[in-house]
TIVOKE-177620 format. One line per 4 residues: their letters; for each residue x, y negated, z negated of C-alpha. Coordinates in Angstrom, 3 decimals, decimal comma, m for minus. Layout:
a	X:Y:Z ~ ...
END
This chain:
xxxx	143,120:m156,200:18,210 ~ 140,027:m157,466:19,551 ~ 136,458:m157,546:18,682 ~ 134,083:m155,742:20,427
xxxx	130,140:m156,945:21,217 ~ 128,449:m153,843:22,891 ~ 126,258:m152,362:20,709 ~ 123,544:m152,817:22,939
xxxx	125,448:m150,447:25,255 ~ 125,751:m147,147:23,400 ~ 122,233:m148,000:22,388 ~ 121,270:m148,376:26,183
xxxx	123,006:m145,057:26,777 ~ 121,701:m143,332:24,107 ~ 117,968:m144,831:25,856 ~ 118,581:m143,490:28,867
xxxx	119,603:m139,650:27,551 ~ 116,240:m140,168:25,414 ~ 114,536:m140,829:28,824 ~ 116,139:m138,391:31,061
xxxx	116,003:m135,752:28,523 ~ 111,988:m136,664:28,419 ~ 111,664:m136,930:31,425 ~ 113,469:m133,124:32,695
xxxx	111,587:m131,547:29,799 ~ 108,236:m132,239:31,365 ~ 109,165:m131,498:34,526 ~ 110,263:m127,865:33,466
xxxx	107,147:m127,434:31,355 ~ 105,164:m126,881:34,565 ~ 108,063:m125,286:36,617 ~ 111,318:m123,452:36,686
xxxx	113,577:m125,746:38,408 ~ 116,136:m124,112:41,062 ~ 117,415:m126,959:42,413 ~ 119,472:m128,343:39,149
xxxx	123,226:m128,993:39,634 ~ 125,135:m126,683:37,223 ~ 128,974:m125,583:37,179 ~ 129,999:m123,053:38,793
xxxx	130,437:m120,934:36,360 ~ 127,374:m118,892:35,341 ~ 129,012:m118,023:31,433 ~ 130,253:m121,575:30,757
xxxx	130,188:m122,109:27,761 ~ 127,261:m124,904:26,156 ~ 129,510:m127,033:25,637 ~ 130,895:m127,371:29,172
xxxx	127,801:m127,276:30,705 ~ 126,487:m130,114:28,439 ~ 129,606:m131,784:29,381 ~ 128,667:m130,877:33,447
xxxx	125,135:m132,440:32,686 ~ 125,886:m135,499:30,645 ~ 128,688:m136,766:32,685 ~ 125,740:m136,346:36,310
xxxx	123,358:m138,489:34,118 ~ 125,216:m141,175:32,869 ~ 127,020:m141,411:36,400 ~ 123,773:m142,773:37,342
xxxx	124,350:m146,264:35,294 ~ 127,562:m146,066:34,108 ~ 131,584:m144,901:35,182 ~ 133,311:m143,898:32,383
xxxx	137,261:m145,362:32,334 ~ 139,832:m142,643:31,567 ~ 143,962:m142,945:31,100 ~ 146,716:m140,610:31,547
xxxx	148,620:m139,271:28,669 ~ 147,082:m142,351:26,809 ~ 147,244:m141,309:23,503 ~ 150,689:m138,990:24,158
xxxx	152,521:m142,168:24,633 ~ 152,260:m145,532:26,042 ~ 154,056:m148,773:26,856 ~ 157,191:m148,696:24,094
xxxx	155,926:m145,735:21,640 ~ 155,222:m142,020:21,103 ~ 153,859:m139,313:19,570 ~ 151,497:m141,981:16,755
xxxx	148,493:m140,213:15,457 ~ 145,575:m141,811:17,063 ~ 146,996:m144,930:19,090 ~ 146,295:m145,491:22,435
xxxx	147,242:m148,878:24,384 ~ 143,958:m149,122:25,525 ~ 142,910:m148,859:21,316 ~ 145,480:m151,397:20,725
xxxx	143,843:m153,869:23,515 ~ 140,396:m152,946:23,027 ~ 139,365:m150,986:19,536 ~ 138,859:m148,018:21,392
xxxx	139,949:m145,208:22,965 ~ 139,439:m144,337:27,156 ~ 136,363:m142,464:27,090 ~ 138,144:m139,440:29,208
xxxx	141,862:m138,839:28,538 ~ 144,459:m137,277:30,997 ~ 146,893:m134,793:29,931 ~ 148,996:m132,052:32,279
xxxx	149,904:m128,531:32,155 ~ 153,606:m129,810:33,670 ~ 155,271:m128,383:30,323 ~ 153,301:m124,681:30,977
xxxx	156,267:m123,152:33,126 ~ 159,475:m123,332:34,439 ~ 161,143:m124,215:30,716 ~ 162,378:m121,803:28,356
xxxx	159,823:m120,184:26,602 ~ 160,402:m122,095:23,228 ~ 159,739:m125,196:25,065 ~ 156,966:m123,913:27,060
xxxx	155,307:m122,777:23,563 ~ 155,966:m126,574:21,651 ~ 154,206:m128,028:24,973 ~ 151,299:m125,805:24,292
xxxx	150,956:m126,767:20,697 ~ 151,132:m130,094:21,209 ~ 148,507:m130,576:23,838 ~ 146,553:m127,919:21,759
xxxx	146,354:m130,840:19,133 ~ 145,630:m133,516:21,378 ~ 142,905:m131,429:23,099 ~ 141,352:m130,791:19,895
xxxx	141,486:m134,488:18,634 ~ 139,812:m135,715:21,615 ~ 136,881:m133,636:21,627 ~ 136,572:m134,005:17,661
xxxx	136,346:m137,766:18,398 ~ 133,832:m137,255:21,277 ~ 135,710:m138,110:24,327 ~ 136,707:m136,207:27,036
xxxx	139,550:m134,577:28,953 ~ 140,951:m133,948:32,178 ~ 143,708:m131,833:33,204 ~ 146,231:m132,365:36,256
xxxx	148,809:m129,340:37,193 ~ 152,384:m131,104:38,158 ~ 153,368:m127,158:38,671 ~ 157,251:m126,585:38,920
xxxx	157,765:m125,022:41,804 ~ 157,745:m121,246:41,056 ~ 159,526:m119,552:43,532 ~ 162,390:m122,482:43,883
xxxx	163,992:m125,512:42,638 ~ 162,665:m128,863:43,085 ~ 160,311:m129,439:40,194 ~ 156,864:m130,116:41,511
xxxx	157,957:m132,729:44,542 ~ 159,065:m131,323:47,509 ~ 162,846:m131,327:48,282 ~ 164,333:m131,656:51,382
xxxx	166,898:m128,393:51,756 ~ 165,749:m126,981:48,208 ~ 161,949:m126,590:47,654 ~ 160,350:m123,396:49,419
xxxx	156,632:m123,469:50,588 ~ 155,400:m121,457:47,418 ~ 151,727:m121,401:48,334 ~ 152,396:m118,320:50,812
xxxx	154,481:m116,395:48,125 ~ 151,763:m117,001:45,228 ~ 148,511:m115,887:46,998 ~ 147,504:m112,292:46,968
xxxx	149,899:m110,290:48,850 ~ 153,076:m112,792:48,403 ~ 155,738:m111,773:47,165 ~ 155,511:m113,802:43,830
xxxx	152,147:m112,869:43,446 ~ 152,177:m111,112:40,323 ~ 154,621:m113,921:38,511 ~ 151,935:m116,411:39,690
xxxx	149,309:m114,519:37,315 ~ 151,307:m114,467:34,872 ~ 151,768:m118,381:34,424 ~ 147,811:m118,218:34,833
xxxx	147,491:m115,728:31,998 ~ 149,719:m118,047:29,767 ~ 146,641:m121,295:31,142 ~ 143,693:m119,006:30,420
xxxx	145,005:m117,285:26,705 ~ 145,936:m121,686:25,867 ~ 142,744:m122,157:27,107 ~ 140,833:m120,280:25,042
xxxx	142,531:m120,984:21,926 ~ 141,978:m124,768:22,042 ~ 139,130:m124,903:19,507 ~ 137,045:m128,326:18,295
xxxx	136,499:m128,817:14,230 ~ 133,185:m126,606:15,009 ~ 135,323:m123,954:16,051 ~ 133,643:m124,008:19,854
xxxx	136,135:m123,949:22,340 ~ 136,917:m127,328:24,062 ~ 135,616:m127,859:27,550 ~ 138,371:m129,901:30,063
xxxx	138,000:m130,671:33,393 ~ 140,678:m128,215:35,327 ~ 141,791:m130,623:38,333 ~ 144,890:m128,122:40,138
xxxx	146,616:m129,365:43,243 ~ 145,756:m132,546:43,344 ~ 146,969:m134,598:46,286 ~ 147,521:m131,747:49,007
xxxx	146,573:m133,828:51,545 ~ 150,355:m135,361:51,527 ~ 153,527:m134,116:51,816 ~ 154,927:m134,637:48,368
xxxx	154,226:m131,766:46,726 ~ 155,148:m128,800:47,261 ~ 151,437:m127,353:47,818 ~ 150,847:m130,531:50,397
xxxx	149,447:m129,891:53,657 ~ 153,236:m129,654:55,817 ~ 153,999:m127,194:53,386 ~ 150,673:m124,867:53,554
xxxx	148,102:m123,725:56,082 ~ 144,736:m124,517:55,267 ~ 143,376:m121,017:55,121 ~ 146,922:m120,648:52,224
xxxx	145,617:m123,321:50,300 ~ 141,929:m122,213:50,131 ~ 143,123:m118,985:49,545 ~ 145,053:m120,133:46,795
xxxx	142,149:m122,279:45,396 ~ 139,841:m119,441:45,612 ~ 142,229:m117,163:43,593 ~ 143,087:m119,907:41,481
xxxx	139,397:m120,118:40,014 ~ 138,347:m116,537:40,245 ~ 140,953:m115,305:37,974 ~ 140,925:m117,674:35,952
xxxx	137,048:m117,509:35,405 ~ 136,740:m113,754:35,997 ~ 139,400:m112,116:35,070 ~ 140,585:m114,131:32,509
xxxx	136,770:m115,031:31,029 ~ 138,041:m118,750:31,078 ~ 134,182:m120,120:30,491 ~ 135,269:m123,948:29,432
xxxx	136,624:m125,432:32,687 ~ 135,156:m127,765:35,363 ~ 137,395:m127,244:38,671 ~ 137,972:m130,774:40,002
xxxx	138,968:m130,935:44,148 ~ 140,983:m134,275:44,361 ~ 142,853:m135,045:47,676 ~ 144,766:m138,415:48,023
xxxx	143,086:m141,151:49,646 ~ 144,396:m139,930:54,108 ~ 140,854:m139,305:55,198 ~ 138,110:m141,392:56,673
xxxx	135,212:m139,242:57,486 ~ 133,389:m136,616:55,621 ~ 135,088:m133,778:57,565 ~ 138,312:m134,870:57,279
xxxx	137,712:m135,092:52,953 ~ 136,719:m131,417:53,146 ~ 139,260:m130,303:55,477 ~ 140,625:m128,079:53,024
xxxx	137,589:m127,600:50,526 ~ 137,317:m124,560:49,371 ~ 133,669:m123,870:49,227 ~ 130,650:m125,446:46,963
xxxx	130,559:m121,928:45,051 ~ 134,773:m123,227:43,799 ~ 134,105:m126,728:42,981 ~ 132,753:m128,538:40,530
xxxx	133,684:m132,206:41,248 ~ 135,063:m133,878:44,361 ~ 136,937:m136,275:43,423 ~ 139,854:m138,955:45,256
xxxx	143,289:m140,634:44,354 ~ 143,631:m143,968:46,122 ~ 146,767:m146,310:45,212 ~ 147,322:m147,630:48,746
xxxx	144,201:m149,514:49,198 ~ 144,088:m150,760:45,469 ~ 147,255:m153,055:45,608 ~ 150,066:m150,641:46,093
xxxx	152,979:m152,650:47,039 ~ 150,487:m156,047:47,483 ~ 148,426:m153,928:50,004 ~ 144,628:m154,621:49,248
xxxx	141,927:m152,864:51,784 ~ 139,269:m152,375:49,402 ~ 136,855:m151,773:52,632 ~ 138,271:m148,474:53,231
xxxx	138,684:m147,722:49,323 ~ 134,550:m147,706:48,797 ~ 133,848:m146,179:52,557 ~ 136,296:m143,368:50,985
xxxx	134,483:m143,572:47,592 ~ 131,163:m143,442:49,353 ~ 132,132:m140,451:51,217 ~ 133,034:m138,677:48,017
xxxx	129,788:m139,992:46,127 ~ 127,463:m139,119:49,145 ~ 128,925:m135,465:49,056 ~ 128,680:m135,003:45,605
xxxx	125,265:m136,265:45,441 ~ 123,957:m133,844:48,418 ~ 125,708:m130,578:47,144 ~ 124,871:m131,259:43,320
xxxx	128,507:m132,212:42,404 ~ 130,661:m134,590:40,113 ~ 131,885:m137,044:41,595 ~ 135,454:m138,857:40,036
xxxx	137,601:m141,686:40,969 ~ 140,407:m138,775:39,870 ~ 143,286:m141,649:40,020 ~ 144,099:m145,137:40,555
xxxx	145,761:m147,786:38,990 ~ 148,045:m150,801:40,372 ~ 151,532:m150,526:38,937 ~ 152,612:m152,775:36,234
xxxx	149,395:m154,923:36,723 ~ 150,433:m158,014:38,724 ~ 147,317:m159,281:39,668 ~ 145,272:m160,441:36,121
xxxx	142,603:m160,311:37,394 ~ 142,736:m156,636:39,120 ~ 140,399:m154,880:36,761 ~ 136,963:m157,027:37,780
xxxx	138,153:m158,046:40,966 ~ 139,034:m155,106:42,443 ~ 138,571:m151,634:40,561 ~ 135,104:m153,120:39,049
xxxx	134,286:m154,327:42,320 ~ 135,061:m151,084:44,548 ~ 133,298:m149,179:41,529 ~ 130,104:m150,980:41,707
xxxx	128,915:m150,565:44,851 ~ 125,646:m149,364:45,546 ~ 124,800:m146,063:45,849 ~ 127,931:m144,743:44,497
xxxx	127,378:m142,817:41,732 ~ 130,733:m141,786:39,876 ~ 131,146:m139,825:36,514 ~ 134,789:m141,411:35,783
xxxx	137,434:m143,773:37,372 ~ 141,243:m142,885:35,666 ~ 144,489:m144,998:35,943 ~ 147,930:m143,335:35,784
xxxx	150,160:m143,407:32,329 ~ 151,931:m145,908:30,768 ~ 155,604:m144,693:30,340 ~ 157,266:m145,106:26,775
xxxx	160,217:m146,568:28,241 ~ 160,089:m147,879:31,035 ~ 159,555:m151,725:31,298 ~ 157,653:m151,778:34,672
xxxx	155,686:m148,287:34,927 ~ 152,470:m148,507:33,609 ~ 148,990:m148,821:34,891 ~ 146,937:m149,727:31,390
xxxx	147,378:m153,246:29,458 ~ 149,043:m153,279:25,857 ~ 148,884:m156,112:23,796 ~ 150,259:m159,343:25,645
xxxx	149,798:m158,288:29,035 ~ 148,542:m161,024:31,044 ~ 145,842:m158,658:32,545 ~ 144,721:m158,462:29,101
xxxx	141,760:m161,129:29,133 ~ 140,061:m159,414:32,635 ~ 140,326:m156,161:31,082 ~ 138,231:m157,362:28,250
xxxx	136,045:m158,271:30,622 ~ 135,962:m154,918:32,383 ~ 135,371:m153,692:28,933 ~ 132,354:m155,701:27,743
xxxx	130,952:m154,974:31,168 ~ 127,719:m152,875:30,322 ~ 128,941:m150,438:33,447 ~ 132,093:m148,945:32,092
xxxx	131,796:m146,579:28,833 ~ 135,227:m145,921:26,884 ~ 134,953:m144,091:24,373 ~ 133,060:m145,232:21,336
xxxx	130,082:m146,209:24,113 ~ 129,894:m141,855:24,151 ~ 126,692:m140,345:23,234 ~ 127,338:m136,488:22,278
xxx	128,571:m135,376:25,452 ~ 128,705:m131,885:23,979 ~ 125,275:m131,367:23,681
END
């Protein structure tokens, strides 16, 4: 394991929430403030709208670096109390940690309740250690087989028969009802329930999933958004999410980004996976990466938003020197102002799919340096993000 030399930066941090905390309290003395970014849901809970606040102020400085499933399982192990990879490398944990819903439907119901439970705990432990989570849906198709990718000859477009007045409508609520009642029983050690940020349907710009664009109009899939949110917030009083809008990385204006956005009043981050200009298959166009970034950023900034680097990550790490070269250098451009940057999982058994370093990697060295750089917060860098 190595040693880590950043005090200075959680003391920076914590300098900077001293500041800004100043700083907006004398500003309100004199005036009720309209114009301050806040979720979109009027009852979140304090936690999640501490959460909503403290991730817009430190993505003024600072990015924080999540992981997928990184302390699930990682490169050669499983299901170990408290390990990540990125612990193993570095001495501590991604400051935001990825987990899925994947395991909420379309198992047998004992299997659907063990997923629960264990992401429950994981959930929990993450927020009792100060860091934070985000949640992607890989939803099994529910009116077909297929899985969550779209077959060829055995997936149906589902979006149509899942909005209000398709046919699967009411079986659609149900999984929903099984999201909200999890959600609400995932409780911290000070018994407050845990915020997460809620990022559905990622990736419906392509044509891999079954909710992708050749699969869905655009008025289906903002309908589906739409319904999505409301019942979960309304209906279901679901008060500790942050709804994440995350297309892949096929657009290169503004207009084409929001193509199928849903609406300011449904969003609470805007957010963009990108593999294909970060190295995918040795292709590097890190131009078009930050003009896409940038595009995100600006919006976010103008409408009072999150903004996320929602996924990335080069695939079994080839180039050692990928971390500063290229993620720290699309990252730290100016202007852009993101609240995290997450790579994908490593897998327990594979030999070749993973997107994080472990011990020995040759990237090991440049993610140190990635690390120690006074940008990036994992998370022992955390101030209370909670409060």
């Amino acid at each position: 394991m190595q040693t880590r030399f950043r005090a200075y930066s959680t003391a920076a941090v914590v300098a900077v929430m001293v500041l800004f905390s100043s700083c907006m309290a004398q500003k309100q003395s004199s005036a009720v403030r309209n114009d301050t970014p806040t979720p979109i849901d009027r009852k979140a809970t304090t936690e999640t709208k501490a959460l909503f606040r403290n991730l817009m102020r430190l993505s003024d400085s600072h990015t924080l670096f999540g992981h997928q499933h990184a302390t699930e399982y990682g490169h050669g192990w499983a299901g170990e109390k408290n390990r990540s990879d990125v612990k193993s490398v570095t001495g501590s944990h991604p400051a935001v940690i990825g987990v899925d819903f994947a395991g909420f439907s379309g198992r047998p119901a004992a299997a659907v309740a063990a997923a629960k439970e264990a992401l429950r705990q994981n959930v929990a432990d993450t927020y009792n250690r100060g860091g934070v989570t985000t949640v992607a849906w890989h939803f099994s198709n529910p009116v077909s087989g297929g899985d969550f990718y779209w077959k060829d000859s055995v997936s149906k477009p589902a979006v149509k028969y899942i909005v209000p007045g398709g046919a699967v409508h009411e079986q659609y609520k149900e999984i929903l009802r099984g999201i909200g009642d999890w959600a609400k029983s995932v409780k911290g050690a000070d018994g407050k329930a845990v915020p997460m940020i809620f990022r559905p349907y990622h990736e419906f710009d392509g044509d891999w999933f079954w909710w992708g664009a050749k699969h869905c109009t655009r008025e289906e899939f903002i309908t589906l958004w739409r319904f999505t949110v409301a019942y979960l917030r309304d209906s279901l009083n679901v008060h500790n999410f942050l709804y994440a809008f995350s297309p892949d990385n096929r657009f290169d204006t503004e207009a084409q980004f929001l193509d199928r956005y849903p609406g300011d009043e449904w969003v609470d981050m805007v957010g963009m996976d990108n593999y294909g200009d970060m190295g995918r298959d040795g292709k590097y166009n890190l131009e078009a990466a930050i003009r896409k970034l940038q595009i995100v950023s600006g919006y976010a900034q103008k409408k009072g938003k999150l903004a996320a680097f929602t996924e990335t990550g080069l695939e079994s790490i080839p180039n050692p020197a990928w971390w500063t070269d290229v993620l720290l250098h699309v990252m730290k451009q100016d202007g852009m102002k993101l609240s995290y940057v997450l790579v994908w999982r490593n897998d327990r058994t594979s030999a070749t799919h993973y997107y994080a370093p472990f011990p020995g990697h040759s990237s090991v060295p440049d993610f140190l340096k990635f690390y120690n750089d006074r940008y990036t917060l994992f998370e022992n860098d955390l101030p209370d993000m909670y409060r």
